[in-house]
N, C-alpha and C positions, 0 to 999 in steps of 0.2 A: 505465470510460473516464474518468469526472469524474477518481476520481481520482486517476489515471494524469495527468490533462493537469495536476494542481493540484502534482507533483513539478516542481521546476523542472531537475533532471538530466535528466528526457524533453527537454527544451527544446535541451539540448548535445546531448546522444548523437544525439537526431533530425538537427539539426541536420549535425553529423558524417556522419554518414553518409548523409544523404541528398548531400553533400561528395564524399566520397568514390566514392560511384556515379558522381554524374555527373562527376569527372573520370575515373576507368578506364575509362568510355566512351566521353569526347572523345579522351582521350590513346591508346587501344587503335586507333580508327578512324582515328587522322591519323597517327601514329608513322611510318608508313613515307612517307607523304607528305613529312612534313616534313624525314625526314632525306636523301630524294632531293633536296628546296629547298637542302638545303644543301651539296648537289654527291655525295653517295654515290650508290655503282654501283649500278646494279639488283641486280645477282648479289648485293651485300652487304646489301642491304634486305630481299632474302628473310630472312635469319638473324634480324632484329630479334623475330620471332615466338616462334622457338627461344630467344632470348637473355629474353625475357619469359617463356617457361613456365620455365625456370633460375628464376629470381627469385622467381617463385611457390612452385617450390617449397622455395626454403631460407625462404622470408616462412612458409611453411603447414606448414612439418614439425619444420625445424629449430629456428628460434626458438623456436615456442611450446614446445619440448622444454625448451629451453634456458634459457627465461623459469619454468616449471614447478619448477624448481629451488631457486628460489627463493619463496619464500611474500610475496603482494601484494604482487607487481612489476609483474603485467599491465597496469596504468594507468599507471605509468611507462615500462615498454616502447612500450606505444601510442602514447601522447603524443611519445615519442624517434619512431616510425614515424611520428608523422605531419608531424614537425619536419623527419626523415628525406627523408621525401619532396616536402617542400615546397622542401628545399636541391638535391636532382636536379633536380626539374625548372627550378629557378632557374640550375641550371648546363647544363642543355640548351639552354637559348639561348643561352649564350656559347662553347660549346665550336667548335672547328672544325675535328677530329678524327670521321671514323666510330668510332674505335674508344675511344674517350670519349665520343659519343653512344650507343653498346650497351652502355658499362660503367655510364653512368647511369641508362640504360634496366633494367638488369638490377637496382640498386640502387633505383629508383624500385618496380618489382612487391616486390622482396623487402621491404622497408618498407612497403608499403599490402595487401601477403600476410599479415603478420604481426598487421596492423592487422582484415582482414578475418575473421581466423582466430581473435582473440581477443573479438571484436565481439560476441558472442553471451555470453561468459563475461562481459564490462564492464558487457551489460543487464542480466545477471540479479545480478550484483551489485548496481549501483542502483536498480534497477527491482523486481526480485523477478521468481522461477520464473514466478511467474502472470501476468505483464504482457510475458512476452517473444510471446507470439502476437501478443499485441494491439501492440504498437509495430512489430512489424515489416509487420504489416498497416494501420496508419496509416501510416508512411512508403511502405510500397510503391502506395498509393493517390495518397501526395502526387507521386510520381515519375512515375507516369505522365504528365501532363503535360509532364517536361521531357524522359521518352522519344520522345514525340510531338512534340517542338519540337525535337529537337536535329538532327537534319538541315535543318531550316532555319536555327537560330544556326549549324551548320557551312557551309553553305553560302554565307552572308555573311561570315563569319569564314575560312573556310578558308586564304586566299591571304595572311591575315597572321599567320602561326604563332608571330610573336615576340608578338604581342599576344595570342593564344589562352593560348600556355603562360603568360605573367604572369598572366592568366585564372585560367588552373587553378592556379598556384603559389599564389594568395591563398585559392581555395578550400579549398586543405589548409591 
Protein backbone atom coordinates (compact mmCIF):
# COMPACT_ATOMS: atom_id res chain seq x y z
CA UNK A 1 0.00 0.00 0.00
CA UNK A 2 3.09 2.50 1.00
CA UNK A 3 4.07 1.86 -2.11
CA UNK A 4 1.39 2.05 -4.23
CA UNK A 5 0.44 5.58 -2.50
CA UNK A 6 4.42 6.89 -3.05
CA UNK A 7 3.60 6.56 -7.26
CA UNK A 8 2.24 9.86 -8.04
CA UNK A 9 0.04 8.35 -11.18
CA UNK A 10 -2.18 6.61 -8.33
CA UNK A 11 -2.76 10.33 -7.50
CA UNK A 12 -4.35 11.05 -11.40
CA UNK A 13 -5.90 7.75 -12.17
CA UNK A 14 -7.63 7.89 -8.36
CA UNK A 15 -8.43 10.98 -8.90
CA UNK A 16 -10.04 10.40 -12.44
CA UNK A 17 -12.13 8.05 -11.61
CA UNK A 18 -13.25 8.52 -8.56
CA UNK A 19 -14.51 11.88 -11.40
CA UNK A 20 -15.86 9.95 -13.39
CA UNK A 21 -18.16 7.91 -10.94
CA UNK A 22 -19.47 10.42 -9.40
CA UNK A 23 -20.57 12.27 -12.43
CA UNK A 24 -22.40 8.82 -14.18
CA UNK A 25 -24.12 9.02 -11.14
CA UNK A 26 -25.25 12.51 -10.82
CA UNK A 27 -25.82 12.73 -14.56
CA UNK A 28 -27.58 9.00 -14.89
CA UNK A 29 -30.20 10.23 -11.90
CA UNK A 30 -31.07 13.73 -13.15
CA UNK A 31 -30.93 13.21 -17.14
CA UNK A 32 -34.41 12.94 -17.45
CA UNK A 33 -35.31 15.43 -15.06
CA UNK A 34 -33.37 17.90 -16.64
CA UNK A 35 -34.41 17.46 -20.01
CA UNK A 36 -38.10 17.61 -18.88
CA UNK A 37 -36.68 21.48 -17.29
CA UNK A 38 -36.14 22.12 -20.48
CA UNK A 39 -39.51 21.54 -21.93
CA UNK A 40 -39.34 17.76 -23.38
CA UNK A 41 -42.41 15.50 -23.61
CA UNK A 42 -42.66 12.85 -21.05
CA UNK A 43 -43.19 10.23 -24.01
CA UNK A 44 -39.58 11.59 -25.12
CA UNK A 45 -37.87 11.28 -21.86
CA UNK A 46 -38.61 7.80 -21.54
CA UNK A 47 -36.03 7.04 -24.64
CA UNK A 48 -33.15 9.12 -22.92
CA UNK A 49 -32.32 5.60 -21.04
CA UNK A 50 -32.36 3.64 -24.37
CA UNK A 51 -30.35 6.44 -26.05
CA UNK A 52 -27.68 6.07 -22.99
CA UNK A 53 -27.46 2.23 -23.19
CA UNK A 54 -26.73 3.17 -27.36
CA UNK A 55 -23.67 5.03 -26.15
CA UNK A 56 -22.54 2.44 -23.89
CA UNK A 57 -22.43 0.30 -25.82
CA UNK A 58 -20.30 1.62 -28.93
CA UNK A 59 -18.00 3.58 -25.59
CA UNK A 60 -17.62 -0.50 -24.44
CA UNK A 61 -17.34 -2.64 -27.51
CA UNK A 62 -16.58 -0.57 -30.40
CA UNK A 63 -14.06 1.79 -29.47
CA UNK A 64 -11.95 -0.31 -27.47
CA UNK A 65 -12.07 -2.72 -30.75
CA UNK A 66 -11.04 0.14 -32.60
CA UNK A 67 -8.48 1.70 -30.14
CA UNK A 68 -6.89 -2.01 -29.97
CA UNK A 69 -5.76 -1.60 -33.41
CA UNK A 70 -3.51 0.29 -32.77
CA UNK A 71 -0.52 -0.16 -30.22
CA UNK A 72 -0.47 2.59 -26.96
CA UNK A 73 -3.19 4.68 -27.96
CA UNK A 74 -5.51 3.65 -24.94
CA UNK A 75 -4.19 6.79 -22.95
CA UNK A 76 -4.71 8.99 -25.84
CA UNK A 77 -8.09 7.67 -26.61
CA UNK A 78 -9.10 8.07 -22.80
CA UNK A 79 -7.84 11.31 -22.32
CA UNK A 80 -9.96 12.38 -26.19
CA UNK A 81 -13.11 10.40 -23.85
CA UNK A 82 -12.62 12.34 -21.26
CA UNK A 83 -12.24 15.79 -23.19
CA UNK A 84 -15.07 14.19 -25.12
CA UNK A 85 -17.30 14.14 -22.58
CA UNK A 86 -16.46 17.15 -20.86
CA UNK A 87 -17.53 19.03 -24.40
CA UNK A 88 -21.29 17.07 -24.31
CA UNK A 89 -22.08 17.92 -21.30
CA UNK A 90 -20.86 21.57 -21.81
CA UNK A 91 -23.13 21.63 -24.79
CA UNK A 92 -26.15 20.13 -22.80
CA UNK A 93 -26.72 23.33 -21.33
CA UNK A 94 -26.86 25.22 -24.19
CA UNK A 95 -28.73 23.23 -26.55
CA UNK A 96 -32.60 23.83 -26.88
CA UNK A 97 -33.31 20.98 -28.96
CA UNK A 98 -34.60 17.33 -27.42
CA UNK A 99 -33.05 15.78 -30.20
CA UNK A 100 -29.56 17.51 -29.43
CA UNK A 101 -30.10 16.81 -25.94
CA UNK A 102 -30.24 12.68 -26.72
CA UNK A 103 -27.63 13.14 -29.29
CA UNK A 104 -25.28 14.47 -26.56
CA UNK A 105 -26.55 12.27 -24.21
CA UNK A 106 -25.68 9.32 -26.40
CA UNK A 107 -22.11 11.05 -27.19
CA UNK A 108 -21.61 11.77 -23.46
CA UNK A 109 -21.98 7.56 -22.30
CA UNK A 110 -20.17 6.61 -25.50
CA UNK A 111 -17.03 8.81 -24.32
CA UNK A 112 -17.11 7.87 -20.46
CA UNK A 113 -18.00 3.86 -22.09
CA UNK A 114 -14.91 3.95 -23.54
CA UNK A 115 -13.11 5.60 -20.78
CA UNK A 116 -14.62 3.04 -18.21
CA UNK A 117 -13.83 0.22 -20.47
CA UNK A 118 -10.26 0.95 -20.79
CA UNK A 119 -9.81 2.00 -17.02
CA UNK A 120 -8.67 -1.18 -15.93
CA UNK A 121 -6.09 -1.64 -18.85
CA UNK A 122 -4.66 2.46 -17.91
CA UNK A 123 -4.07 1.00 -14.10
CA UNK A 124 -2.39 -1.87 -14.80
CA UNK A 125 -0.23 -0.14 -17.17
CA UNK A 126 0.93 2.55 -14.45
CA UNK A 127 0.30 0.88 -11.64
CA UNK A 128 1.20 -2.80 -12.40
CA UNK A 129 -0.95 -6.40 -12.39
CA UNK A 130 -0.45 -6.42 -8.73
CA UNK A 131 -1.89 -2.92 -7.50
CA UNK A 132 -5.07 -3.09 -9.64
CA UNK A 133 -7.00 -4.92 -6.57
CA UNK A 134 -5.65 -2.57 -4.30
CA UNK A 135 -6.46 0.90 -6.07
CA UNK A 136 -9.72 -0.08 -6.90
CA UNK A 137 -10.44 -0.98 -3.40
CA UNK A 138 -9.03 2.43 -2.09
CA UNK A 139 -11.02 4.32 -4.31
CA UNK A 140 -14.12 2.36 -3.76
CA UNK A 141 -13.70 3.00 -0.06
CA UNK A 142 -13.05 6.64 -0.76
CA UNK A 143 -16.62 6.83 -2.74
CA UNK A 144 -18.53 5.67 -0.32
CA UNK A 145 -18.92 8.74 1.21
CA UNK A 146 -19.88 10.68 -1.77
CA UNK A 147 -22.37 7.61 -2.52
CA UNK A 148 -24.00 8.41 0.75
CA UNK A 149 -23.93 12.30 0.36
CA UNK A 150 -25.06 12.55 -2.99
CA UNK A 151 -28.81 12.65 -2.60
CA UNK A 152 -28.37 15.16 -0.44
CA UNK A 153 -25.90 17.60 -2.81
CA UNK A 154 -28.85 16.46 -5.37
CA UNK A 155 -31.36 17.37 -3.41
CA UNK A 156 -30.08 20.95 -2.84
CA UNK A 157 -28.73 21.19 -6.31
CA UNK A 158 -31.36 19.55 -8.12
CA UNK A 159 -33.57 22.53 -9.38
CA UNK A 160 -30.48 24.25 -10.71
CA UNK A 161 -29.26 21.83 -13.42
CA UNK A 162 -27.37 24.58 -15.30
CA UNK A 163 -25.09 24.86 -12.29
CA UNK A 164 -25.04 20.99 -11.61
CA UNK A 165 -24.02 20.21 -15.26
CA UNK A 166 -20.91 22.99 -15.03
CA UNK A 167 -20.52 20.94 -11.93
CA UNK A 168 -19.94 17.76 -13.67
CA UNK A 169 -18.44 19.38 -16.81
CA UNK A 170 -15.28 20.45 -14.65
CA UNK A 171 -15.20 17.13 -13.06
CA UNK A 172 -14.30 15.56 -16.30
Amino acid sequence: MAAMLAIPDFYVLAIVYFADEWTVAIHATTVVDYSRGKGALVEDTNYLQAYRALGELVGRLVLPFLSGRVPFVHCLFAAAGLVGSSITLFGMIFDQSFVCFATLNTLFRACLGYVFCMRSVLITNYLGLERLPLFFGFVGLALIPVSLGSPTILGEIKFFFVVLYHLLKQSC
